[in-house]
C-alpha positions, -999 to +999 in steps of 0.1 A: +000+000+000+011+034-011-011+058+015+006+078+040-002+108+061-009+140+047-020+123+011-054+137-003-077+106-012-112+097-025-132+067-012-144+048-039-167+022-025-181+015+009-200+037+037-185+071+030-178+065-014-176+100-032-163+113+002-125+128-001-101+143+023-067+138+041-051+111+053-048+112+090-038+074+106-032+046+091-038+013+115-034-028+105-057-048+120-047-083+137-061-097+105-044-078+078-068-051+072-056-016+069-080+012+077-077+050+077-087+081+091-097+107+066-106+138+076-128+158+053-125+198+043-150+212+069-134+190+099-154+159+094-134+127+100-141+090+100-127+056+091-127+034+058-105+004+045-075+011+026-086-010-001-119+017-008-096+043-010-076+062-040-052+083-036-053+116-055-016+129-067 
């Protein structure tokens, strides 16, 4: 996985798709799964798999 902190991102499926923001924390779950943080322009944040999400360069 290429996301680190401070990258800008889209979610692209799940709970929160068409949502973007920044990359806050990234965190590996006992089972492999990477989630992140993203927090959104007005100061939103919340959580989504890694795998949902693309970063935007």
């Amino acid at each position: 996985m290429d996301i680190q902190n401070g990258d800008r991102c889209r979610v692209v499926a799940g709970t929160h798709k068409d949502r973007s923001g920044t990359v806050e924390d990234l965190n590996t779950s006992r089972t492999g799964a990477v989630t992140i943080t993203v927090r959104t322009a007005d100061g939103d944040r919340f959580k989504a798999l890694a795998k949902n999400v693309v970063v935007e360069r």
